[in-house]
PADOLUM-792169 format. One record per residue (C-alpha): residue number from 1; x, y, z. Coordinates in nm, 4 decimals. Example, Ala and Ser with C-alpha at 12.3 -4.5 7.8 and 13.67 -1.06 7.14 Angstrom:
BEGIN
- num; u; v; w
- 1; 1.2300; -0.4500; 0.7800
- 2; 1.3670; -0.1060; 0.7140
END
This chain:
BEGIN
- num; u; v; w
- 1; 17.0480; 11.7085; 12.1155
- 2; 17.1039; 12.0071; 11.9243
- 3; 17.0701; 12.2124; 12.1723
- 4; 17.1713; 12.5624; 12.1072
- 5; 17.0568; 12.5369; 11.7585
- 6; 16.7469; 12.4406; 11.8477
- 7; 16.7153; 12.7495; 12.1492
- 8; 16.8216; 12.9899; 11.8974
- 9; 16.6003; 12.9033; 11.5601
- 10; 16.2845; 12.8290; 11.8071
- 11; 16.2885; 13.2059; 11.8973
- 12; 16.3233; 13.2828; 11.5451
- 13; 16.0257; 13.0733; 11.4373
- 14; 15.8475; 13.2344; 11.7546
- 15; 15.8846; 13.5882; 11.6351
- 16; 15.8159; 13.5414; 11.2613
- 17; 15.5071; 13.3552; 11.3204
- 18; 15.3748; 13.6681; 11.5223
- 19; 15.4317; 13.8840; 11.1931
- 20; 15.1372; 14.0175; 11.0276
- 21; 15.3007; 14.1556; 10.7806
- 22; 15.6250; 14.0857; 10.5841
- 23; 15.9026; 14.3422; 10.4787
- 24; 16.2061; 14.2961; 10.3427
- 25; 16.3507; 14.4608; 10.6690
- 26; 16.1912; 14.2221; 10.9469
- 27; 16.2591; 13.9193; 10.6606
- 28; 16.6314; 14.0367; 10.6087
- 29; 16.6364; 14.0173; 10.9757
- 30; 16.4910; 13.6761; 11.0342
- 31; 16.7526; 13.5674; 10.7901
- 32; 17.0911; 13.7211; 10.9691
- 33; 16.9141; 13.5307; 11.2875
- 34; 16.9063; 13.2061; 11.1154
- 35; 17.2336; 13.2552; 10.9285
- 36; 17.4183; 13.3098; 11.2652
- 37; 17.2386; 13.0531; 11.4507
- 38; 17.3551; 12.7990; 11.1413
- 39; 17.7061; 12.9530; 11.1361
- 40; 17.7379; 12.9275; 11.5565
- 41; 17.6178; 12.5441; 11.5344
- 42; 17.9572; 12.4752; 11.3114
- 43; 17.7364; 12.4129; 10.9625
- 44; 17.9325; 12.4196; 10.6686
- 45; 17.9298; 12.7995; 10.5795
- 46; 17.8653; 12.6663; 10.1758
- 47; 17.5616; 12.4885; 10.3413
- 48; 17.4607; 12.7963; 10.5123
- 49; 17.4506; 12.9790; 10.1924
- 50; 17.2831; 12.7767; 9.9938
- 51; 17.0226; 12.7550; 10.2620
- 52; 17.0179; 13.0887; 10.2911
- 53; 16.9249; 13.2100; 9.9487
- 54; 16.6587; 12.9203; 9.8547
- 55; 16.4830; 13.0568; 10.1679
- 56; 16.5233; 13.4401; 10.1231
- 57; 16.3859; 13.3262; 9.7171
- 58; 16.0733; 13.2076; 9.8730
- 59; 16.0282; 13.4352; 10.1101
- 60; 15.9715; 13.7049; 9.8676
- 61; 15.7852; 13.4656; 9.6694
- 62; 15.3640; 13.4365; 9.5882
- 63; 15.3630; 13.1559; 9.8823
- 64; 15.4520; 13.3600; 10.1946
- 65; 15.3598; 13.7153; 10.0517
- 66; 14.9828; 13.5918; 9.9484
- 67; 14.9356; 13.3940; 10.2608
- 68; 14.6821; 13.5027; 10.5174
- 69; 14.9226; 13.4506; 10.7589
- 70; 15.2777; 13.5649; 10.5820
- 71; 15.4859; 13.4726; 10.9265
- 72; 15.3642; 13.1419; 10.9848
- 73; 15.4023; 13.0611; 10.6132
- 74; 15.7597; 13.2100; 10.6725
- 75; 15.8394; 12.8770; 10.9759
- 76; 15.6886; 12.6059; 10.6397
- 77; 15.9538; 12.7343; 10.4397
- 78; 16.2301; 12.7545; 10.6638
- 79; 16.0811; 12.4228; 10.7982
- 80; 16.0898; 12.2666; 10.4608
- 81; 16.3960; 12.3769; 10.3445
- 82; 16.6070; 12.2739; 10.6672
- 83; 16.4871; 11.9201; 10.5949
- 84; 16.5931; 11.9523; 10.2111
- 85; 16.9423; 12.0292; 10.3587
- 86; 16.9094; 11.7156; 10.5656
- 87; 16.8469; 11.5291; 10.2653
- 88; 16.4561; 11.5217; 10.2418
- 89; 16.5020; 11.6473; 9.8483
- 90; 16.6350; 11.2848; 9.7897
- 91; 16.2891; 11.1322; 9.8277
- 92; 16.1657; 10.8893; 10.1379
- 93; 16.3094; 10.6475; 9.9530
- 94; 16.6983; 10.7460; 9.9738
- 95; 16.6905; 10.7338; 10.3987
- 96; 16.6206; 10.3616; 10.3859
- 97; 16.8173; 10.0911; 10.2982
- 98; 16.8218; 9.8952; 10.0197
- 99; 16.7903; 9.5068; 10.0326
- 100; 16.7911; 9.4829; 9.6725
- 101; 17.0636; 9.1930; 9.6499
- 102; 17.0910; 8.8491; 9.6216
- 103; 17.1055; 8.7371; 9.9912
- 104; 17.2773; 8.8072; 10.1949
- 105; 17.2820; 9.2232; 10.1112
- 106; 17.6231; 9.3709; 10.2527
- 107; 17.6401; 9.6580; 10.4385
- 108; 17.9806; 9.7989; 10.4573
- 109; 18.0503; 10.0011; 10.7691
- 110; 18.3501; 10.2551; 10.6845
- 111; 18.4727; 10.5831; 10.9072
- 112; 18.7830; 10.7041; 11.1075
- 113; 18.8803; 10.4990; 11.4198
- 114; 18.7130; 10.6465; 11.7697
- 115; 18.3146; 10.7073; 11.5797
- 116; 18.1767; 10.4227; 11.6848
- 117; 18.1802; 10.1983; 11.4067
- 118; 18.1819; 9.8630; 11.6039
- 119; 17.9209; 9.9758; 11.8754
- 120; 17.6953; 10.1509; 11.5836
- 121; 17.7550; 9.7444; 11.3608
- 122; 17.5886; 9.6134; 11.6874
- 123; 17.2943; 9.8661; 11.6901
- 124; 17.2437; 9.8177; 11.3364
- 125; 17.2399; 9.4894; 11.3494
- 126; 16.9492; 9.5003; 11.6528
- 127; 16.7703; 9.7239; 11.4195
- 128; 16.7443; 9.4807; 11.1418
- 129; 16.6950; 9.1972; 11.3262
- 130; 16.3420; 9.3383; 11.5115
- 131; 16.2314; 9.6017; 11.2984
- 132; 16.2918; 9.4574; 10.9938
- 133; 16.3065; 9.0673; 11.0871
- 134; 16.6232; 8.9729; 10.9618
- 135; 16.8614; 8.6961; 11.0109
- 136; 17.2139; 8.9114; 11.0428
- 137; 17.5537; 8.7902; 11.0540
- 138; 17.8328; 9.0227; 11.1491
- 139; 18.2121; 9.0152; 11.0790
- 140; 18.5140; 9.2067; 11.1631
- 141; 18.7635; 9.3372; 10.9350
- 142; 18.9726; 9.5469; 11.1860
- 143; 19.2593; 9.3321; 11.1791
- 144; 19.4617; 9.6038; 11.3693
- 145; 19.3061; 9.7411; 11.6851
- 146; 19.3472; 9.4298; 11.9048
- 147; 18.9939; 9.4710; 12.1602
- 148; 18.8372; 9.5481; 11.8106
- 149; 18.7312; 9.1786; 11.6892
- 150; 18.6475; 9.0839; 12.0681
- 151; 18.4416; 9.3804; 12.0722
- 152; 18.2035; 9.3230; 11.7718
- 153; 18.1765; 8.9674; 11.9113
- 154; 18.0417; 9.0806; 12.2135
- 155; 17.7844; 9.3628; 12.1149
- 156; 17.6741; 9.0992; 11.7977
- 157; 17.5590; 8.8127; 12.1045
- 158; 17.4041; 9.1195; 12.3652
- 159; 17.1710; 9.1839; 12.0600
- 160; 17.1227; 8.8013; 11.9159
- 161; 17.2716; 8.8073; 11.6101
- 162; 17.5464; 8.6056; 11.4699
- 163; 17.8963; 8.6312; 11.4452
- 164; 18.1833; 8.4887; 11.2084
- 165; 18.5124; 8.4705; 11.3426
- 166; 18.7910; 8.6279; 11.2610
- 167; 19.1978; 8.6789; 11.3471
- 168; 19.4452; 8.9503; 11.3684
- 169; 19.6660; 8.7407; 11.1155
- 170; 19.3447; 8.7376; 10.8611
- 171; 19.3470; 8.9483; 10.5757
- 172; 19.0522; 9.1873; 10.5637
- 173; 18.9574; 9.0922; 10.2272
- 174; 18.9956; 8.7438; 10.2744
- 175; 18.7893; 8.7682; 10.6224
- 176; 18.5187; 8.9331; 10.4219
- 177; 18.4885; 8.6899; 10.1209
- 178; 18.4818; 8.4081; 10.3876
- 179; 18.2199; 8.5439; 10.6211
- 180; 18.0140; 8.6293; 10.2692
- 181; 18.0366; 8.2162; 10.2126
- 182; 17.9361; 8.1358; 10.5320
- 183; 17.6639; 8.3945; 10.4939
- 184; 17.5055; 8.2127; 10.2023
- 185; 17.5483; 7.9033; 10.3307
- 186; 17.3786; 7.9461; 10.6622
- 187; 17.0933; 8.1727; 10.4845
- 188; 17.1363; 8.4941; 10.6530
- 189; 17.0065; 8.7677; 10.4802
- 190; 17.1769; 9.0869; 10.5706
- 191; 17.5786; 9.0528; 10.6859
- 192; 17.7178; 9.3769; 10.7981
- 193; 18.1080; 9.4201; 10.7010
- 194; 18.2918; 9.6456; 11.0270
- 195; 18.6451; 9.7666; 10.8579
- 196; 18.9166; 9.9207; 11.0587
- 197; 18.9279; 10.2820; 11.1398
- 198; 19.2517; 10.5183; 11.1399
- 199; 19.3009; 10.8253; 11.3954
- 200; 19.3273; 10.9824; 11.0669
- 201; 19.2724; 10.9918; 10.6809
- 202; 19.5830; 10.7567; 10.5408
- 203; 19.6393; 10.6553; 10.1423
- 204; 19.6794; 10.2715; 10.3131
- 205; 19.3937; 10.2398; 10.4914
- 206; 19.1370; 10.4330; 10.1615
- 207; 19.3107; 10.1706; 9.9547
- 208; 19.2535; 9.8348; 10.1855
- 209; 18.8580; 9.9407; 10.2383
- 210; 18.8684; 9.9990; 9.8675
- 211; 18.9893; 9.6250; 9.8569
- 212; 18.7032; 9.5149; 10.0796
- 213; 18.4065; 9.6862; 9.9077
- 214; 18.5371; 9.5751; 9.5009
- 215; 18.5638; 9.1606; 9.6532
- 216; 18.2306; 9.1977; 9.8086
- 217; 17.9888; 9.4747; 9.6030
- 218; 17.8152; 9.5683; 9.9191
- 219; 17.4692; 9.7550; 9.8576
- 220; 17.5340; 9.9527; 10.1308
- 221; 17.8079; 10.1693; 10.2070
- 222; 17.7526; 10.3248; 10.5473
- 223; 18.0193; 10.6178; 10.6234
- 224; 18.0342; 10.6530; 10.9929
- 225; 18.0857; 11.0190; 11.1483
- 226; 18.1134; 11.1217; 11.4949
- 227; 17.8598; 11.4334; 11.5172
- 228; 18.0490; 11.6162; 11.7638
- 229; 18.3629; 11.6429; 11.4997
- 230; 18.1905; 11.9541; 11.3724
- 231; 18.3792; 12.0670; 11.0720
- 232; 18.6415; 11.7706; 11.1023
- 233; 18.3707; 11.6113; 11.0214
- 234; 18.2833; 11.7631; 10.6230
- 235; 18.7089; 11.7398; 10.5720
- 236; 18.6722; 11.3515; 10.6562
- 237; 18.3126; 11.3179; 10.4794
- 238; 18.5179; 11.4893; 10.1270
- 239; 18.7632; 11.2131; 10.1733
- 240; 18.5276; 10.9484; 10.2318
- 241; 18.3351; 11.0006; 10.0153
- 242; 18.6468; 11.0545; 9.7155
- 243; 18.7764; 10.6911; 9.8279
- 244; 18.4464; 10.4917; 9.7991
- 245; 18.0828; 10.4913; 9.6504
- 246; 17.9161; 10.5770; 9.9802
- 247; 17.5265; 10.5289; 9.9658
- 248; 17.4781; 10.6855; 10.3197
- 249; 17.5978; 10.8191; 10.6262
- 250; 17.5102; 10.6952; 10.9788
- 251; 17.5502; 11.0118; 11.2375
- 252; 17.7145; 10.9108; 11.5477
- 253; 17.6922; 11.0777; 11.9312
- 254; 17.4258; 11.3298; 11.8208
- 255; 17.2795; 11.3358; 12.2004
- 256; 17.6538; 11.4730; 12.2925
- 257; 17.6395; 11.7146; 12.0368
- 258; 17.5071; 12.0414; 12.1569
- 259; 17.5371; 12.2266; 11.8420
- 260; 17.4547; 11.9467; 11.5707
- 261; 17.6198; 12.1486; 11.2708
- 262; 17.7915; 11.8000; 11.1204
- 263; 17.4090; 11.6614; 11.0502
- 264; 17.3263; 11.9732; 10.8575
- 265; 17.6855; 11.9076; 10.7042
- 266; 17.7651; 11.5681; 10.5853
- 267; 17.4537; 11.5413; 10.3501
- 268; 17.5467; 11.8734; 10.1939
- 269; 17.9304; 11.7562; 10.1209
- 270; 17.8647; 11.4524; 10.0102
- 271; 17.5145; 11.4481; 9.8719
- 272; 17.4271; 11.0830; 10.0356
- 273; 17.1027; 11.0731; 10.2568
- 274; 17.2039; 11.0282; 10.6440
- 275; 17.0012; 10.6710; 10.6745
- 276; 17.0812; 10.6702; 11.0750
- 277; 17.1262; 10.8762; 11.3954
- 278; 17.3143; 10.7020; 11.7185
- 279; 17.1362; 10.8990; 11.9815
- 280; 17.2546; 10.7249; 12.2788
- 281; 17.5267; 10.4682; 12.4098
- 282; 17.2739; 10.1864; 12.4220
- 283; 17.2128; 9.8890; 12.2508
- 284; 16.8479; 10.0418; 12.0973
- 285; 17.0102; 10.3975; 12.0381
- 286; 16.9872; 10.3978; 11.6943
- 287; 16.6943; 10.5891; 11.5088
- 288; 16.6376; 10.5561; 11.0640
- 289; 16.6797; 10.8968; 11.0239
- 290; 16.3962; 11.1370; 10.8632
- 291; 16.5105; 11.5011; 10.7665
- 292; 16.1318; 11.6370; 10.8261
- 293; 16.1095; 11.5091; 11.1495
- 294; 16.4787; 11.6232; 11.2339
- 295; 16.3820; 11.9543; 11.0975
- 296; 16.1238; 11.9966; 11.3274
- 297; 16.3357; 11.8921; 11.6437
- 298; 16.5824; 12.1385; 11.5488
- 299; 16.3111; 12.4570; 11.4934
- 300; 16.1929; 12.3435; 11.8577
- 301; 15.8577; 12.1873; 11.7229
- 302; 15.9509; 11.8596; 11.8612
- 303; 15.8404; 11.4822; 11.7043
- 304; 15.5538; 11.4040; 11.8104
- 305; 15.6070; 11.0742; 11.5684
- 306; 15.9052; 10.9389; 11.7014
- 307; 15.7794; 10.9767; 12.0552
- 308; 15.4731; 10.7321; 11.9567
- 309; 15.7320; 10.4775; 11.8254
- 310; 15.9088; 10.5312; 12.1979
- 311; 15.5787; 10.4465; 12.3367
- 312; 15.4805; 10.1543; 12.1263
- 313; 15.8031; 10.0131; 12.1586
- 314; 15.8172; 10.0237; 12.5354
- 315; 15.4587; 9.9274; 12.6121
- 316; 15.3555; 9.5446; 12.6593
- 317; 15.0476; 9.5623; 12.4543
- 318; 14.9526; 9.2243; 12.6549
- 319; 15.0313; 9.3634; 12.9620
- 320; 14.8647; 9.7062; 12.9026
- 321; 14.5069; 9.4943; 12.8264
- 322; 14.5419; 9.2787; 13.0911
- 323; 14.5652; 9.5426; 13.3386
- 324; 14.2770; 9.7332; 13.1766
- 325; 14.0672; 9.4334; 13.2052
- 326; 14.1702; 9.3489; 13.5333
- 327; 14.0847; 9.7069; 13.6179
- 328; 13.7469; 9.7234; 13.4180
- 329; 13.6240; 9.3858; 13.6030
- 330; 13.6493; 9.5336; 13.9551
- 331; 14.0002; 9.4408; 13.9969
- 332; 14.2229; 9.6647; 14.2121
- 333; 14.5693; 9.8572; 14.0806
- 334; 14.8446; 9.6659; 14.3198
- 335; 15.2076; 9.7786; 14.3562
- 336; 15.2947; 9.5178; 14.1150
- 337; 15.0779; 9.7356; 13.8174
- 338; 15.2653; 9.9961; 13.9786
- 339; 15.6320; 9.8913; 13.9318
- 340; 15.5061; 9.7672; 13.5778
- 341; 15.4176; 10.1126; 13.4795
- 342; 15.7565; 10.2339; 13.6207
- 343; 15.9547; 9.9892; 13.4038
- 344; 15.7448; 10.0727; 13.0970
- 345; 15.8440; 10.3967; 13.1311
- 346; 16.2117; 10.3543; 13.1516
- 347; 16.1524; 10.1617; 12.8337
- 348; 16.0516; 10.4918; 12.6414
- 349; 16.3600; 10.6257; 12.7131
- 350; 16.3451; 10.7791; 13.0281
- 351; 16.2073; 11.0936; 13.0939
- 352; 16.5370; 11.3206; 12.9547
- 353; 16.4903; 11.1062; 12.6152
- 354; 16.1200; 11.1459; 12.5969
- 355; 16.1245; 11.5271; 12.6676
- 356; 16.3667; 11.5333; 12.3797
- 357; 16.0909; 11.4937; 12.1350
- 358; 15.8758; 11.7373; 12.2876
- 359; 15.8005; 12.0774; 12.1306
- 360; 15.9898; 12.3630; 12.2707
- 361; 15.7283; 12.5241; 12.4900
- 362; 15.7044; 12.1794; 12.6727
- 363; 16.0816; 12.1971; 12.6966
- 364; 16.1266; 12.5353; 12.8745
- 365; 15.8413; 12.4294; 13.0739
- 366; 16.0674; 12.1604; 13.2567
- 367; 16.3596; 12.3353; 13.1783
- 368; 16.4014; 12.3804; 13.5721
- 369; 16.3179; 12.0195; 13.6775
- 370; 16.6514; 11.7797; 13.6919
- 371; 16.5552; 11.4935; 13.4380
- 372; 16.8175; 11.2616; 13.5892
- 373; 16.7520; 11.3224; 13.9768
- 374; 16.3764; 11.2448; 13.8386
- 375; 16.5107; 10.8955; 13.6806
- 376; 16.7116; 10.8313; 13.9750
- 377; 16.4004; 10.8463; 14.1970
- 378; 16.2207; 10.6201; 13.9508
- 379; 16.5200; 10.3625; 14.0240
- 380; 16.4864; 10.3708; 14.3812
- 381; 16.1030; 10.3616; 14.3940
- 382; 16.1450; 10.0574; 14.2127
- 383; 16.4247; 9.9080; 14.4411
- 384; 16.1313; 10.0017; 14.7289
- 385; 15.8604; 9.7732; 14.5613
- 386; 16.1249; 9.5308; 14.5007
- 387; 16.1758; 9.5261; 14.9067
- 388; 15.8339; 9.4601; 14.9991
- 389; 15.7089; 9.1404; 15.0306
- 390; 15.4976; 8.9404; 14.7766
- 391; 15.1639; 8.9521; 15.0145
- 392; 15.2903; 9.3471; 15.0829
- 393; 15.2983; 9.4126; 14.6834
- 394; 14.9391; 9.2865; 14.6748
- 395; 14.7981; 9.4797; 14.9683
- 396; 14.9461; 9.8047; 15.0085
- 397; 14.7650; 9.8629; 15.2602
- 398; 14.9131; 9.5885; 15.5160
- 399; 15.2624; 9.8582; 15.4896
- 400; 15.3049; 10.0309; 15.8339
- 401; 15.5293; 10.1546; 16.0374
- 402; 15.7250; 9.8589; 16.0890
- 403; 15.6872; 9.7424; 15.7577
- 404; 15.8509; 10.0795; 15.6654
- 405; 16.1489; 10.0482; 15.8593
- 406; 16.2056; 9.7198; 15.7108
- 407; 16.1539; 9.7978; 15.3277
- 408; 16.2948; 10.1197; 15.3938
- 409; 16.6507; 9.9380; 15.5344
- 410; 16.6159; 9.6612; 15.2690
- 411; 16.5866; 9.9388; 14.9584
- 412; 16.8625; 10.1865; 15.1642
- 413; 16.6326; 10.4526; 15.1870
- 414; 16.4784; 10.6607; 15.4374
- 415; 16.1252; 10.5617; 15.5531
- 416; 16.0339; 10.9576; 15.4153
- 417; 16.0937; 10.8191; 15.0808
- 418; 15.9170; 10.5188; 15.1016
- 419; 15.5480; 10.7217; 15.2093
- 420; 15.6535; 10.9650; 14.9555
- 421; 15.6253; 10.6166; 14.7401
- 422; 15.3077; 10.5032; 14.8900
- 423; 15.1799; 10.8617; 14.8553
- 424; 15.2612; 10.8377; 14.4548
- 425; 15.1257; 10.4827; 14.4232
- 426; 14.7836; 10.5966; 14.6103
- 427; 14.7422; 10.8960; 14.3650
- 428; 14.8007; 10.6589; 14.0486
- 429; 14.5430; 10.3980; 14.1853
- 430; 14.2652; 10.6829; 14.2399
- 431; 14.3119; 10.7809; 13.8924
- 432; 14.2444; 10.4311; 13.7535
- 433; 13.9505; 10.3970; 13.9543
- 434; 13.7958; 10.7057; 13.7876
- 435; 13.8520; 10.4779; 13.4347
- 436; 13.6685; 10.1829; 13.5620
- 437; 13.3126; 10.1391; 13.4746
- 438; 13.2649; 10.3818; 13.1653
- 439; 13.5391; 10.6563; 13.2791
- 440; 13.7812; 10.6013; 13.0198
- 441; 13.5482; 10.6306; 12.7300
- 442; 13.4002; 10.9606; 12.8658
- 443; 13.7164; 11.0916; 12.8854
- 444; 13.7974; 11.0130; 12.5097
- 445; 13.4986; 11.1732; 12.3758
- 446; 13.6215; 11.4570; 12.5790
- 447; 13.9492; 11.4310; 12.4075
- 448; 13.7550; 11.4491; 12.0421
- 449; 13.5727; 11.7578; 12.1020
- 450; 13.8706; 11.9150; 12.1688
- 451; 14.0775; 11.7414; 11.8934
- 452; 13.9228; 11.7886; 11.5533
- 453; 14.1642; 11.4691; 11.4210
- 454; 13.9339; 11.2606; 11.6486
- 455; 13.5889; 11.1958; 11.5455
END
């Protein structure tokens, strides 16, 4: 995500924190990096600007000049103004969405055909149905791409939540009024509105989804943008945002998009908060965006935040405390623990989506390890335990060479990869021995003398 951006303004922030001293030579140079790094990532060039001069103002300013450390106050503005452009000057408040409404609150989803309107209704309506714990109803209004209704119908039941009907031969603002009655009736509280798209901007289709939004006063109007559009992308925001009363924009493909210049974009152009970030094709790929956190992905300082939500979303708390009491009480670490850890981990993401969130430094660490070939052999270590027998899962030990020939042809690997497996699995037991009996807490205390957060 934002990858060349990201390689390009982390060596900036690299060399200006190693300044002792600022001059209006090495800071006039610090900006031409950033401005070409902005300009090279397709970011508006009136966005640029802007960002530009409110940094170069407080460069020169008391803040950075008076600091102890001038370059490392230098990376807090640039830091703080990259998330302004991303909409952070709006307040937290403007990057959620409002429920203020008479149930059910509409959200009307509105963008050119191909963004991934449909796919992005059925993520949002996952997202509001287990982060938020609401009852959602979904309905389409594309009354002209035939697979489109079928579609929404299909990604509303993978993610449980409920779908009105409609036909090719509906109107679209008929099809919304009646899905907003059912709505009410049936006590849903949110019901998401997915118009139809165009393969480009047409008078006909501004003036239907004008229709659609006066008959049913959503409280959220959601313009959907493909992030790899680049600056497509600010000519269709413009006319978006002209046509309707937009109150946000969800971003669309941003793990495709290598250069990221339409997030740093959209909000500029049309001064709405981007409230959501599709970062991969999956059901769950849909983050609430935060500009400060964004900020710091794309100056290579990683977030640190939204890898803990990975992690507490993935992990079975109930599982996790089982094992550690089963562990603590002299139990022993089996291949099923093991294959449990495995799927907890492709949970978070994977490792390519984890590392995402890293800092830089961690980043160009692994920059020569191949983060799919490493999730492949996660797949096929599982497929191994899922070979072995039940009494084989339980005692590892029982596996030899027969036993490896057999799991080996039953997973449709070679037996190498299978004691490469056991190898692994013996390594990951030894280290929860060394938590039983007193290890684990001696090895947090460790953690808070080295961590002054911890005490």
């Amino acid at each position: 995500m934002l990858d060349n951006l990201t390689q390009r303004l982390a060596k900036v922030v690299k060399t200006m924190r190693g300044e002792a001293r600022l001059t209006e030579a090495n800071t006039a140079e610090m900006l031409r990096e950033v401005r070409m790094a902005l300009l090279e990532a397709d970011v508006a060039l009136p966005a640029v600007r802007e960002f530009i001069a409110k940094v170069k103002e407080k460069a020169l300013g008391e803040e950075v000049i008076g600091s102890l450390s001038p370059g490392q106050a230098l990376v807090g503005v640039v830091q703080r103004e990259l998330a302004a452009l991303m909409g952070a000057d709006l307040g937290p408040e403007a990057t959620q969405l409002s429920f203020a409404q008479q149930p059910p609150a509409i959200i009307l989803m509105a963008g050119l055909q191909g963004v991934g309107k449909t796919t992005t209704t059925g993520k949002l309506a996952k997202y509001l149905k287990e982060q938020k714990k609401k009852k959602v109803l979904t309905v389409s209004a594309d009354v002209y791409r035939p697979a489109a209704i079928a579609q929404l119908e299909s990604v509303t039941k993978q993610v449980g939540a409920d779908f009105f009907p409609s036909t090719a031969s509906d109107k679209p603002v008929d099809i919304a009024r009646n899905a907003l009655d059912w709505a009410k009736k049936h006590y849903h509280d949110v019901l998401i509105i997915d118009t139809a798209g165009r393969l480009g901007i047409d008078e006909a289709m501004m003036q239907e989804i004008a229709a659609v939004h006066a008959a049913v006063n959503p409280v959220e109007t959601l313009f959907v943008v493909d992030a790899m559009l680049g600056q497509d992308a600010i000519n269709t925001a413009k006319a978006f945002n002209d046509a309707l009363p937009l109150t946000g924009v969800v971003l669309t493909k941003l793990d495709g998009d290598s250069r990221g210049g339409a997030a740093l974009s959209v909000r500029h152009v049309t001064g709405k908060p981007i409230k959501f970030a599709g970062v991969s094709e999956k059901l769950d790929g849909l983050e609430a965006f935060d500009p400060g956190r964004m900020a710091n992905r794309v100056l290579g300082m990683g977030d640190i935040l939204a890898l803990v939500e990975e992690a507490r979303k993935g992990v079975d708390a109930q599982a996790a405390t089982e094992l550690a009491n089963k562990i603590k009480g002299g139990g022993k670490f089996d291949m099923n623990d093991f294959k449990a850890q495995l799927t907890q981990m492709k949970k978070m993401g994977g490792m390519s989506g984890l590392l995402d969130k890293l800092p830089a430094q961690f980043q160009q660490a692994a920059a020569g390890a191949n983060m799919d070939q490493a999730e492949k052999q996660v797949r096929r270590m599982v497929g191994i335990i899922d070979s072995m027998t039940p009494g084989e899962r339980a005692k590892p030990e029982l596996i030899k060479a027969n036993r490896k020939r057999r799991i080996a042809a039953g997973a449709g690997v070679q037996v190498q990869e299978v004691n490469r497996m056991l190898n692994q699995y013996d390594q990951m037991q030894t280290m929860m021995k060394k938590l039983k009996g007193g290890g684990l807490m001696k090895m947090m205390r460790g953690m808070k003398g080295m961590m002054p957060g911890l005490r």
